[in-house]
Backbone atoms as SQL, in Angstrom:
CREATE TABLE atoms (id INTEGER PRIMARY KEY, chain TEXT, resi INTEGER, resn TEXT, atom TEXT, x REAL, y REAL, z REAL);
INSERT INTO atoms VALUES
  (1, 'A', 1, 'UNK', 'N', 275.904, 107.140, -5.873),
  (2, 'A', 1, 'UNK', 'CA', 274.779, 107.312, -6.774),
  (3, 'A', 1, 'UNK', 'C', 273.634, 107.981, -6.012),
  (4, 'A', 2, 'UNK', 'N', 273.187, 109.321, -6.764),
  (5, 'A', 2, 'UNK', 'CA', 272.069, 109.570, -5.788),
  (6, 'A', 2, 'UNK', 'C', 270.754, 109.044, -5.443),
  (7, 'A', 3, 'UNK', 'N', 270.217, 109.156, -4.765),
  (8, 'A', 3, 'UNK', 'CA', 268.758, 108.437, -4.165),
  (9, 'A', 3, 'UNK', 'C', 267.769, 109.153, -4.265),
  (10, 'A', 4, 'UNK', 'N', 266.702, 108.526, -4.960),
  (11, 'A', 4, 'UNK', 'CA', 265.704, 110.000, -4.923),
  (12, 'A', 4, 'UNK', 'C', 264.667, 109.052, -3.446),
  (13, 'A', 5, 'UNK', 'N', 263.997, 110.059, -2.932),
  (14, 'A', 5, 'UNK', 'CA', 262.862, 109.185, -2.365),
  (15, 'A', 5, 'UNK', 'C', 262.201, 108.089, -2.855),
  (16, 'A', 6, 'UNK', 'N', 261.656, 107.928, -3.961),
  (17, 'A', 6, 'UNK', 'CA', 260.750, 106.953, -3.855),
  (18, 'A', 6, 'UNK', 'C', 261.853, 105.566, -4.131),
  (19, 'A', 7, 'UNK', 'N', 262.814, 105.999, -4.168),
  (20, 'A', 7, 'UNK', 'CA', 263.863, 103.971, -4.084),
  (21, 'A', 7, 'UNK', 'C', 263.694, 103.766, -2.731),
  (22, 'A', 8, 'UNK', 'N', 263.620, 104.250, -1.617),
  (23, 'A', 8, 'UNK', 'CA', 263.904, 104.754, -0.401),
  (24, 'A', 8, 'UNK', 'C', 263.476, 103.202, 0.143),
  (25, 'A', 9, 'UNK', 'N', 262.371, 102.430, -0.317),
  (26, 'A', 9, 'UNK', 'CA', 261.688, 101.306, 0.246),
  (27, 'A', 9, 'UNK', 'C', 262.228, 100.622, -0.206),
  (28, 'A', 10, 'UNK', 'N', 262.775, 100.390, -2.009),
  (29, 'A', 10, 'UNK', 'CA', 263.724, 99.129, -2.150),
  (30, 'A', 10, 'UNK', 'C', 264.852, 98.952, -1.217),
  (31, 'A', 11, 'UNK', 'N', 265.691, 100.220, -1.074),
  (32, 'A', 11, 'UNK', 'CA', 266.818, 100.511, -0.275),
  (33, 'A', 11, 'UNK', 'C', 266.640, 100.013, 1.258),
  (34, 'A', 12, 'UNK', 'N', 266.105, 100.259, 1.835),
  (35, 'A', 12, 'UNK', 'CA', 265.343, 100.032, 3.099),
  (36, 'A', 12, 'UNK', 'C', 265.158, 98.111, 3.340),
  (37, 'A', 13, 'UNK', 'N', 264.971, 97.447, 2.264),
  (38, 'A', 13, 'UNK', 'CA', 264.692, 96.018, 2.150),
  (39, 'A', 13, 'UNK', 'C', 265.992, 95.347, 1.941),
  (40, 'A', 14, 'UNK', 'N', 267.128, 96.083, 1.650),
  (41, 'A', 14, 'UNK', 'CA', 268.422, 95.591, 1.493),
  (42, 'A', 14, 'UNK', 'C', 269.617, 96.759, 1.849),
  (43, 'A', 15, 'UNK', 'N', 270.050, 96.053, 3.272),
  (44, 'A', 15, 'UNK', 'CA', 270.534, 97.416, 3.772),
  (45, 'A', 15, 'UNK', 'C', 271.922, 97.917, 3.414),
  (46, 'A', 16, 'UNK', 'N', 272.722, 98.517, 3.500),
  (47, 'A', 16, 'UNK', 'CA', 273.658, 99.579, 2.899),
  (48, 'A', 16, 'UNK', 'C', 275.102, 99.157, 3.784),
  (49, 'A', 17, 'UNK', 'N', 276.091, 99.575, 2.951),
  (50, 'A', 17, 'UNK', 'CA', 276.979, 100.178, 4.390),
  (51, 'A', 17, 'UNK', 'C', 277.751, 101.321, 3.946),
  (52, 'A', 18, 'UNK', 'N', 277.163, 102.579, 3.900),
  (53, 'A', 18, 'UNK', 'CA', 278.083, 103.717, 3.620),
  (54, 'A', 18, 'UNK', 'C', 279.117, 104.085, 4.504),
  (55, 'A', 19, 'UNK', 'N', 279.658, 105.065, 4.492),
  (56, 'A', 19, 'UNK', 'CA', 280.497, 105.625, 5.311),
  (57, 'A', 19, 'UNK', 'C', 279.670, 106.821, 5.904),
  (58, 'A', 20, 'UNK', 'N', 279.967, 106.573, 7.447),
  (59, 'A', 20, 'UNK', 'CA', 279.443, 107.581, 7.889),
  (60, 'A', 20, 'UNK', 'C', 279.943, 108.883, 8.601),
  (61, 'A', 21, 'UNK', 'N', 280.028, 110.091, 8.880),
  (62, 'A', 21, 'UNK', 'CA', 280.264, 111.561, 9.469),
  (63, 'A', 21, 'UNK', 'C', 280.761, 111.013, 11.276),
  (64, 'A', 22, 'UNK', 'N', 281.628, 111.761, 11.945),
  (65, 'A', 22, 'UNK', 'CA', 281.408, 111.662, 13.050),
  (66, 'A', 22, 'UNK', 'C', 280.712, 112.645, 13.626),
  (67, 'A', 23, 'UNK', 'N', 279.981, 113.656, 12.530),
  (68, 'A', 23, 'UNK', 'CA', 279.316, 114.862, 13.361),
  (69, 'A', 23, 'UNK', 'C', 277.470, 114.070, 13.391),
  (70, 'A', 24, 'UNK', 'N', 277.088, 114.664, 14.347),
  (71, 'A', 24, 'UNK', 'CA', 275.839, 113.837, 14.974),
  (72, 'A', 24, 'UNK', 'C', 274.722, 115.497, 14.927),
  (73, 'A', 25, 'UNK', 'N', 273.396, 115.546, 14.182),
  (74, 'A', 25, 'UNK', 'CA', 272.490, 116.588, 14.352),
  (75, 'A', 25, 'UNK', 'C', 271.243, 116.270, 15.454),
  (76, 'A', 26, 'UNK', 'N', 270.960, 117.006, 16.128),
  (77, 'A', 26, 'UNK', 'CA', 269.851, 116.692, 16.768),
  (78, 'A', 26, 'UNK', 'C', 268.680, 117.793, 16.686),
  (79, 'A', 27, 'UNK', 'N', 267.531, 117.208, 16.322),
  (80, 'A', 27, 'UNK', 'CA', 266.583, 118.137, 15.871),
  (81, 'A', 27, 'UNK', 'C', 265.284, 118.069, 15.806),
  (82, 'A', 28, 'UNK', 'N', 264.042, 118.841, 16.980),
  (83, 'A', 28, 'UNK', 'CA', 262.653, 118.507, 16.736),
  (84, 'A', 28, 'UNK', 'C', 261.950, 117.995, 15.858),
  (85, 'A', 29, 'UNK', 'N', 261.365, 117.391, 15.638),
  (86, 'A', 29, 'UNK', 'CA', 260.299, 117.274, 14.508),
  (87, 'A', 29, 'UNK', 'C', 259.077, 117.583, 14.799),
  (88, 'A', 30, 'UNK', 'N', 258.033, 118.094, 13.816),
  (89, 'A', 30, 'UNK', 'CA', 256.679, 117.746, 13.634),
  (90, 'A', 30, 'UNK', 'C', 256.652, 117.046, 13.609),
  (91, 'A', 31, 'UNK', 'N', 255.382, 117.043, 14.882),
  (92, 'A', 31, 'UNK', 'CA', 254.269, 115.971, 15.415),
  (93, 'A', 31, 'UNK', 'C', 254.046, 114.703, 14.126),
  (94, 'A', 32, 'UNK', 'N', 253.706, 115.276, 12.984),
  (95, 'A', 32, 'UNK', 'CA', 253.058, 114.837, 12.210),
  (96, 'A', 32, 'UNK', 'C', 254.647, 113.963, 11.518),
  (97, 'A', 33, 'UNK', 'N', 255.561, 114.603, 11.407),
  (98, 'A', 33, 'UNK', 'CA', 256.939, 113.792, 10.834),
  (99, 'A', 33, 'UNK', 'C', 257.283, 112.892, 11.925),
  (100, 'A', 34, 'UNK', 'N', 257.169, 113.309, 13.485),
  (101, 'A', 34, 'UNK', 'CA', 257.694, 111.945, 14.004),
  (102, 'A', 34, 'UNK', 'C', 256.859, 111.116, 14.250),
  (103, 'A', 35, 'UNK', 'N', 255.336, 111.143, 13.738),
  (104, 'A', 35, 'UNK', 'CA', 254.526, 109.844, 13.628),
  (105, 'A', 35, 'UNK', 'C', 254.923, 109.318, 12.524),
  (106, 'A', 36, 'UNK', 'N', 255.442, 109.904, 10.871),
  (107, 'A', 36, 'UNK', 'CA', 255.646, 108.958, 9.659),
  (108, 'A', 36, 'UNK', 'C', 256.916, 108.068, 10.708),
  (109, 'A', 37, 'UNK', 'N', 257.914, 108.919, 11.027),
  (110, 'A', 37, 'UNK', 'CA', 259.393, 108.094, 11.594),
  (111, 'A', 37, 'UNK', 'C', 259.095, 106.904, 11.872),
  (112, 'A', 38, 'UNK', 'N', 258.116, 107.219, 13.239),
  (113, 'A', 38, 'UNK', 'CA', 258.130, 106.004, 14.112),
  (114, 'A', 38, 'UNK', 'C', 257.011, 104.921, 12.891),
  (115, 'A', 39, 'UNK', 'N', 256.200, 104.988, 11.876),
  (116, 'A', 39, 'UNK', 'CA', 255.438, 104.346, 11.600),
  (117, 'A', 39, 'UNK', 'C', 256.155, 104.035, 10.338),
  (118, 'A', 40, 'UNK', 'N', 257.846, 104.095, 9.512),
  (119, 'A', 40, 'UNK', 'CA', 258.280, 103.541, 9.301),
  (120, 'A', 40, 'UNK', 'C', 259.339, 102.903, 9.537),
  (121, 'A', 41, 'UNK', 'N', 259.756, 102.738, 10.564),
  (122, 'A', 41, 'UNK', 'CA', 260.403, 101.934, 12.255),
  (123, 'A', 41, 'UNK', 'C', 259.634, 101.065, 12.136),
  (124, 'A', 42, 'UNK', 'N', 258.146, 101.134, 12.199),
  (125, 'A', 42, 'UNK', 'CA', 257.461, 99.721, 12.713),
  (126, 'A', 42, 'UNK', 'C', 257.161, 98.996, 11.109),
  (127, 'A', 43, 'UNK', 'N', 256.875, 99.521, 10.212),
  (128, 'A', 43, 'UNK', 'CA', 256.950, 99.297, 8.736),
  (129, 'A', 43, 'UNK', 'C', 258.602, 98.184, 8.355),
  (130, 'A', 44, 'UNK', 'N', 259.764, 98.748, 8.959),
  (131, 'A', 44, 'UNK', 'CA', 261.022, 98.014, 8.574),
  (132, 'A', 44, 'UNK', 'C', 261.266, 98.111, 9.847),
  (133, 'A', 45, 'UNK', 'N', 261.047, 96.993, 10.923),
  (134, 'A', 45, 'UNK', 'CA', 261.668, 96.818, 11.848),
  (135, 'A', 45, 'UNK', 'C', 263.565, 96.555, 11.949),
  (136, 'A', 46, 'UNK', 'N', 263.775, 96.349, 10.407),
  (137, 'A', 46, 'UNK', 'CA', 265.436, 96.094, 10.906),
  (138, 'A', 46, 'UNK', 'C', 266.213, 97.141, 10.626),
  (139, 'A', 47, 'UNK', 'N', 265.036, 98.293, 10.658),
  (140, 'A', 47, 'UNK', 'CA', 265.994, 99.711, 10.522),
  (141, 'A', 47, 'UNK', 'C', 265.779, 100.264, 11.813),
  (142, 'A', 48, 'UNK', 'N', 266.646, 100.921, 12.185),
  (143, 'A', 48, 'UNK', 'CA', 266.644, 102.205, 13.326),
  (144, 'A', 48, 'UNK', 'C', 265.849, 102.952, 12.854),
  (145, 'A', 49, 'UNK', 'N', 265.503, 103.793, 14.035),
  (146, 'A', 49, 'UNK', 'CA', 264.605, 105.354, 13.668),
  (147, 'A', 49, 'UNK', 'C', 265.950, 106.356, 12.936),
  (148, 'A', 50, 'UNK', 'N', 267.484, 106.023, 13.454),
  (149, 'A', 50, 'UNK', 'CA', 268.414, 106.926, 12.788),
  (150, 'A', 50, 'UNK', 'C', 268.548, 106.606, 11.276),
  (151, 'A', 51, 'UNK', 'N', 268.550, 104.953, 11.095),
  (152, 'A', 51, 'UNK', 'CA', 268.867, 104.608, 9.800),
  (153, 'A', 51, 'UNK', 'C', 267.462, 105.276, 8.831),
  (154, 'A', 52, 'UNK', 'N', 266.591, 105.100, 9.146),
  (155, 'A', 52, 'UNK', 'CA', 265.374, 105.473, 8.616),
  (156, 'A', 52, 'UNK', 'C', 265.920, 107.148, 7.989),
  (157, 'A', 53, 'UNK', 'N', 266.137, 108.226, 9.233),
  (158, 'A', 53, 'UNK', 'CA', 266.222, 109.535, 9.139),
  (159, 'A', 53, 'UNK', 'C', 267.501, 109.865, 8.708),
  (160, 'A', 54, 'UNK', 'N', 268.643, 108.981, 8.147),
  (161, 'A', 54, 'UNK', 'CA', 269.621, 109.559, 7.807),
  (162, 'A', 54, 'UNK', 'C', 269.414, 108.801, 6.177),
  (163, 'A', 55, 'UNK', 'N', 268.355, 107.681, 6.219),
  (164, 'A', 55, 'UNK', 'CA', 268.438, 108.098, 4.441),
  (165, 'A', 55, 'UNK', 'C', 266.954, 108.637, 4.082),
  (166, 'A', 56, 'UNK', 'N', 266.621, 109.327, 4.804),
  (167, 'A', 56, 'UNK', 'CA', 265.390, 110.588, 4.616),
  (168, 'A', 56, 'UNK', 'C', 266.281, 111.698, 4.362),
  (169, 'A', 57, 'UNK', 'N', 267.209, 112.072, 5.296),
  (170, 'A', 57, 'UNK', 'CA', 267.800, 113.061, 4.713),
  (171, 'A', 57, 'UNK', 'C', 268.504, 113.340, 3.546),
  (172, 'A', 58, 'UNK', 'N', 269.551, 111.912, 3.490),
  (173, 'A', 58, 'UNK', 'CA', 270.159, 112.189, 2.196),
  (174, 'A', 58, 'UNK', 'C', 269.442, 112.293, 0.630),
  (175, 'A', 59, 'UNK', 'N', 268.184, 111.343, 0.893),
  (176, 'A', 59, 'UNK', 'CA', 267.592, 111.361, -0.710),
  (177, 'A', 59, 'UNK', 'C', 266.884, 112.947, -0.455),
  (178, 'A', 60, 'UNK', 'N', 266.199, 113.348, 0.544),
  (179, 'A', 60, 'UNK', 'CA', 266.127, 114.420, 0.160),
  (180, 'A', 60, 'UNK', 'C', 267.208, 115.433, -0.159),
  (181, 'A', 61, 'UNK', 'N', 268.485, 115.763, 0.004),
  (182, 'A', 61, 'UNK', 'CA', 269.418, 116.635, -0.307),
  (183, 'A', 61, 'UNK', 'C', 269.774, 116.105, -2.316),
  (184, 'A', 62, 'UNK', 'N', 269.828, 114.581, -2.334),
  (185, 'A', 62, 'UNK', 'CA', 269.752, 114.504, -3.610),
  (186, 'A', 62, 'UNK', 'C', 268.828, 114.931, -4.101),
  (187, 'A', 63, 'UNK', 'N', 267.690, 114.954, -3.792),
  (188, 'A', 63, 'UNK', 'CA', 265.771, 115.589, -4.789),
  (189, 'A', 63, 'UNK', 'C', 266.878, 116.881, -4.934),
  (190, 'A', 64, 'UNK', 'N', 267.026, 117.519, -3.791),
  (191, 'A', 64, 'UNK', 'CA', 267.092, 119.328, -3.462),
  (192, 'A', 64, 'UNK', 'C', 268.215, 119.533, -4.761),
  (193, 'A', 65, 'UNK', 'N', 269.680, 119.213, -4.591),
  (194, 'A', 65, 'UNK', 'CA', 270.416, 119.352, -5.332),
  (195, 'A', 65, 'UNK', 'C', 270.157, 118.935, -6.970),
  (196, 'A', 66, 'UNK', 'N', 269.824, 118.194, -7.262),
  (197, 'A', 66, 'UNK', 'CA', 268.593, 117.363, -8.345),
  (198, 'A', 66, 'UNK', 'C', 267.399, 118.609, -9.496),
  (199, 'A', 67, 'UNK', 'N', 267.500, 119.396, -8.407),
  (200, 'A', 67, 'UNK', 'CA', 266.596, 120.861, -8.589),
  (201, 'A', 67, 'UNK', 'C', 266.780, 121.827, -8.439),
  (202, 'A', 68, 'UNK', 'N', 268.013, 121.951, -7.903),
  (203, 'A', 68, 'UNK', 'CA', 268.468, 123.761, -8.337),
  (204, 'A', 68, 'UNK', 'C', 268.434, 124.090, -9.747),
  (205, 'A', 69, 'UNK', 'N', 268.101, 125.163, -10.080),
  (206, 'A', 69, 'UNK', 'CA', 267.795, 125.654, -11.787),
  (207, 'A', 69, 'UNK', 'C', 269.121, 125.680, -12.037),
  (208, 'A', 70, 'UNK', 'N', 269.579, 125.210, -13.448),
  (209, 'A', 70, 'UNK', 'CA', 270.511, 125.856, -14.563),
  (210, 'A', 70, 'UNK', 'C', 270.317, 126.909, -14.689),
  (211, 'A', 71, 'UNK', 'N', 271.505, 127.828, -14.873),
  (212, 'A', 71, 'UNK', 'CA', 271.249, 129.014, -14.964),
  (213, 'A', 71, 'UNK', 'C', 272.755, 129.446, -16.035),
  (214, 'A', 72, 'UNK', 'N', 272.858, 129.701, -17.171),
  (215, 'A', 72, 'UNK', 'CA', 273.929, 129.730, -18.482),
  (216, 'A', 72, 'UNK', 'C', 274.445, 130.778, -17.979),
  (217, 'A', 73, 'UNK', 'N', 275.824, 130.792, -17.969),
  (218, 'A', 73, 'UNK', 'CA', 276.607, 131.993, -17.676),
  (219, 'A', 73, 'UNK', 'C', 277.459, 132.082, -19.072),
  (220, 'A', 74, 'UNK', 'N', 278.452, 133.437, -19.451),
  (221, 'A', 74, 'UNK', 'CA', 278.820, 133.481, -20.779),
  (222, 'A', 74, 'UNK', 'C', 279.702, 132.462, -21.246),
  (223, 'A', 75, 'UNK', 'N', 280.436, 131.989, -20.249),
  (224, 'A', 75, 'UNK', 'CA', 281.210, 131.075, -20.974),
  (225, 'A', 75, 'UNK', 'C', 281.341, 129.610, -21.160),
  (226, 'A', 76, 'UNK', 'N', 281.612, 129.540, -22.476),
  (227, 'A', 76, 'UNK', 'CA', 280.932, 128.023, -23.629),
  (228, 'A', 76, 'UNK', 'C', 282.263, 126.902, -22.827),
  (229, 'A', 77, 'UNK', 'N', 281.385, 125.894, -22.107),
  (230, 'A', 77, 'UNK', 'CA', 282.050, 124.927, -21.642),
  (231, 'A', 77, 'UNK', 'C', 282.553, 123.498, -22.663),
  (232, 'A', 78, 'UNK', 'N', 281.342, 123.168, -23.051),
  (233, 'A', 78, 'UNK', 'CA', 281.456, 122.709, -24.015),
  (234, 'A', 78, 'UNK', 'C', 280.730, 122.323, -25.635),
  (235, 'A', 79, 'UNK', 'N', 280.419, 121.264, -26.247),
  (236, 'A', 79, 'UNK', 'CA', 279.398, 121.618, -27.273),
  (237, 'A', 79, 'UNK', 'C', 278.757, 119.998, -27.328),
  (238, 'A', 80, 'UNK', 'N', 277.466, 120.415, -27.398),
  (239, 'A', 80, 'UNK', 'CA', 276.650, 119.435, -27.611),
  (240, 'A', 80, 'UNK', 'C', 276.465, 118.131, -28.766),
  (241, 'A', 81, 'UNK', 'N', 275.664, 116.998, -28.846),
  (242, 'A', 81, 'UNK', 'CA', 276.190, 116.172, -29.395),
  (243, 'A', 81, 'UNK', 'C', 275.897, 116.898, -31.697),
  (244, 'A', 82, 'UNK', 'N', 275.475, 117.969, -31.282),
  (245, 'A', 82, 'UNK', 'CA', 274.896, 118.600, -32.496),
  (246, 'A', 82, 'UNK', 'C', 275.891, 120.221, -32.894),
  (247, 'A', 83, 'UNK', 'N', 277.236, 120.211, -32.022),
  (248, 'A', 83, 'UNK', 'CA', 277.529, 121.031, -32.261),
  (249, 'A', 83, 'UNK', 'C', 277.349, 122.287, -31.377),
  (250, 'A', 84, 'UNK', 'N', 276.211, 122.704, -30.948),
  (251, 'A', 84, 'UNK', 'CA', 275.889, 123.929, -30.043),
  (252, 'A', 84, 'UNK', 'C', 276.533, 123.859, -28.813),
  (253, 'A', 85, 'UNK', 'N', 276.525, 125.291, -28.441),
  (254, 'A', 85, 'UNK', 'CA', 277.081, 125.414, -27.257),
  (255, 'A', 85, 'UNK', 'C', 276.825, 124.794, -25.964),
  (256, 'A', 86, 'UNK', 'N', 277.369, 124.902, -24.994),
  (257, 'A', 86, 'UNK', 'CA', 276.949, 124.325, -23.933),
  (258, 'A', 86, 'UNK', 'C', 277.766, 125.505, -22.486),
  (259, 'A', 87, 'UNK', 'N', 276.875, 126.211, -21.987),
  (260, 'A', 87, 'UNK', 'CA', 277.634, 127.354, -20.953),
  (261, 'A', 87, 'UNK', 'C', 277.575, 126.795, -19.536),
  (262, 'A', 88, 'UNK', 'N', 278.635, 127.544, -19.065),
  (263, 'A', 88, 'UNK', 'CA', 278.963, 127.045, -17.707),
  (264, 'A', 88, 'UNK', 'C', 277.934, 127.299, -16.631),
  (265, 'A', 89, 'UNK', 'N', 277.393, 126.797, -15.880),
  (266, 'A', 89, 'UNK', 'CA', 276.030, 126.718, -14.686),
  (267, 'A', 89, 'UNK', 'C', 276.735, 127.727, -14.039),
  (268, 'A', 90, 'UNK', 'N', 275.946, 128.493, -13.940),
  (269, 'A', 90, 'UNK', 'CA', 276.386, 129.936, -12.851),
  (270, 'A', 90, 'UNK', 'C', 275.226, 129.873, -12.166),
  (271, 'A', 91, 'UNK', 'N', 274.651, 129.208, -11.787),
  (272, 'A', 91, 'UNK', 'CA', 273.080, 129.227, -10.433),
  (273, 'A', 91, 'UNK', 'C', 273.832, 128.317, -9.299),
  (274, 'A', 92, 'UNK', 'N', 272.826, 128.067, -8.970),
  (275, 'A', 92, 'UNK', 'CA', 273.346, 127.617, -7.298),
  (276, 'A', 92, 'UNK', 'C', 274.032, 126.025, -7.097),
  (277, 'A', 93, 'UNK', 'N', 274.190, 125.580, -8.327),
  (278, 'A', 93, 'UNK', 'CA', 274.621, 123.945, -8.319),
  (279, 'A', 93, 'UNK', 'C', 276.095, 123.992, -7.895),
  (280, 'A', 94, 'UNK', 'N', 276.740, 124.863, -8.712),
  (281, 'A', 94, 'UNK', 'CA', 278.527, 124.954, -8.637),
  (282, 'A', 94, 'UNK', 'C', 278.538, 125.250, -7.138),
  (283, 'A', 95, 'UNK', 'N', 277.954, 126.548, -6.796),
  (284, 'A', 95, 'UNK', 'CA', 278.545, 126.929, -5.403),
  (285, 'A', 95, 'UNK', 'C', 277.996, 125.337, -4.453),
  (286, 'A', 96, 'UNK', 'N', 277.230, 125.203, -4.654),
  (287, 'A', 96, 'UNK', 'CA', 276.755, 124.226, -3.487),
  (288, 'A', 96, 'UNK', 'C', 277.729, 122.886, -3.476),
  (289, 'A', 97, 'UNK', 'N', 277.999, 122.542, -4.696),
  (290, 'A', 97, 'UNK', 'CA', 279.024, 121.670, -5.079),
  (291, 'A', 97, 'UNK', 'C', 280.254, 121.814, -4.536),
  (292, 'A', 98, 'UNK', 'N', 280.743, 122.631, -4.787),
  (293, 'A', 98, 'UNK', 'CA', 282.119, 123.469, -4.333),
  (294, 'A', 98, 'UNK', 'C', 281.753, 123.587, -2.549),
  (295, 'A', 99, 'UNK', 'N', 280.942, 123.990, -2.093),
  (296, 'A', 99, 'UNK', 'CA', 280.938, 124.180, -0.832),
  (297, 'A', 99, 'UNK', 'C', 280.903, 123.155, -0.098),
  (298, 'A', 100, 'UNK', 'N', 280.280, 121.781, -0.779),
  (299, 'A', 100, 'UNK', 'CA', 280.047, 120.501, -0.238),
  (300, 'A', 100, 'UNK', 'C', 281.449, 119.591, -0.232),
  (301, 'A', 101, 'UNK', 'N', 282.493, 119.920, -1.318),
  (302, 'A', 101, 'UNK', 'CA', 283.529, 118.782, -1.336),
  (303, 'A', 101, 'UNK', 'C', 284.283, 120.134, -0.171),
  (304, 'A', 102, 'UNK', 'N', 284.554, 121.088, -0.080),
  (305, 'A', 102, 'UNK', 'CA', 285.133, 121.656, 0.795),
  (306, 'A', 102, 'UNK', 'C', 284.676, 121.492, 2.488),
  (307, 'A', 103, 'UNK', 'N', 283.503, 120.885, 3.133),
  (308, 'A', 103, 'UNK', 'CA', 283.031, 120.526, 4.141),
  (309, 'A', 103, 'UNK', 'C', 283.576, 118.757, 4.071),
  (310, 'A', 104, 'UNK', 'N', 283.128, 118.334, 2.990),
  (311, 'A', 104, 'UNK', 'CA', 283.655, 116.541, 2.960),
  (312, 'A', 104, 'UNK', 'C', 284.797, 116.361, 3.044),
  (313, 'A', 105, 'UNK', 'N', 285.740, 117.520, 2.837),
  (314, 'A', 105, 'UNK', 'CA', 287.594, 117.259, 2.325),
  (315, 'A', 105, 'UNK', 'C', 287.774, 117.820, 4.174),
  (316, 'A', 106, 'UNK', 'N', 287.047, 118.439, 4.706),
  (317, 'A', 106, 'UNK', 'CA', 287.200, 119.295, 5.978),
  (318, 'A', 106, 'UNK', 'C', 286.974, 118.006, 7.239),
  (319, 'A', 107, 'UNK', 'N', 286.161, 117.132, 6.879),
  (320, 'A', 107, 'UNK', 'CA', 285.405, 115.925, 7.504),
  (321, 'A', 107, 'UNK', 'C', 286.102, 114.755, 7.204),
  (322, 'A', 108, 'UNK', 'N', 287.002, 114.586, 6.146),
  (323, 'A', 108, 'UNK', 'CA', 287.807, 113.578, 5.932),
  (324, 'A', 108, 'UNK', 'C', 289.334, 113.893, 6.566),
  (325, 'A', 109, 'UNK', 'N', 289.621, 115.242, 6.764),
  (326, 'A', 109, 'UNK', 'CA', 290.777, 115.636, 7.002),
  (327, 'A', 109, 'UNK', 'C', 290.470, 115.636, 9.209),
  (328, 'A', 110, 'UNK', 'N', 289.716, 115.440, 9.609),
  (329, 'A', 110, 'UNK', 'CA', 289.664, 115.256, 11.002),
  (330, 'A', 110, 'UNK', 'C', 289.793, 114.263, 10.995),
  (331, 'A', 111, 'UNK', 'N', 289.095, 113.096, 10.406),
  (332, 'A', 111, 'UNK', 'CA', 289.621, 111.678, 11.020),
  (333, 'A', 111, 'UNK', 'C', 290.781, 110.904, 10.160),
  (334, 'A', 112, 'UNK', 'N', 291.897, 111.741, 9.955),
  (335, 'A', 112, 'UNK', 'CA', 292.844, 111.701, 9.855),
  (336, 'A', 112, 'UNK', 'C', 293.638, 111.936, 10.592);
């Protein structure tokens, strides 16, 4: 289910157990982002600074994905609860979709 930011604090008060990647990112931050980090580290002490920044990242990729525009391409997928058409998303949701289970199927197929 996706996460938008602002659950981020209920979530945070009752912790998770997803499955996690064995690939690991490492990456600067602004000054100004690794003072929020560390000042919600000290905010939920029973989170890590990673647990903190790996569900910063994901609710943000849900906001991001959440907000790519619809964009109607010609052909009628299906029809609405009134009858009208309904066209297939030709903007950036499909490809990103498609590109994402092809990296997850790529990431499930190594630790195999």
């Amino acid at each position: 289910m996706p996460m938008k930011v602002a659950d981020l604090m209920t979530h945070w008060q009752s912790e998770f157990g997803s499955e996690l990647s064995a690939a690991s990112y490492s990456l600067p931050l602004k000054s100004q982002d690794a003072a929020r980090v560390e000042a919600l580290t000290e905010m939920f002490p029973s989170m890590t600074r990673e647990q903190i920044l790996r569900d910063l990242i994901s609710a943000a990729l849900d906001d991001l994905t959440s907000g790519f525009p619809y964009v109607a391409g010609d052909k009628v997928v299906a029809e609405d609860e009134e009858g009208f058409p309904l066209y297939e998303d030709v903007g950036l949701t499909p490809r990103f979709l498609e590109l994402t289970r092809k990296h997850l199927n790529q990431t499930q197929e190594e630790r195999h």
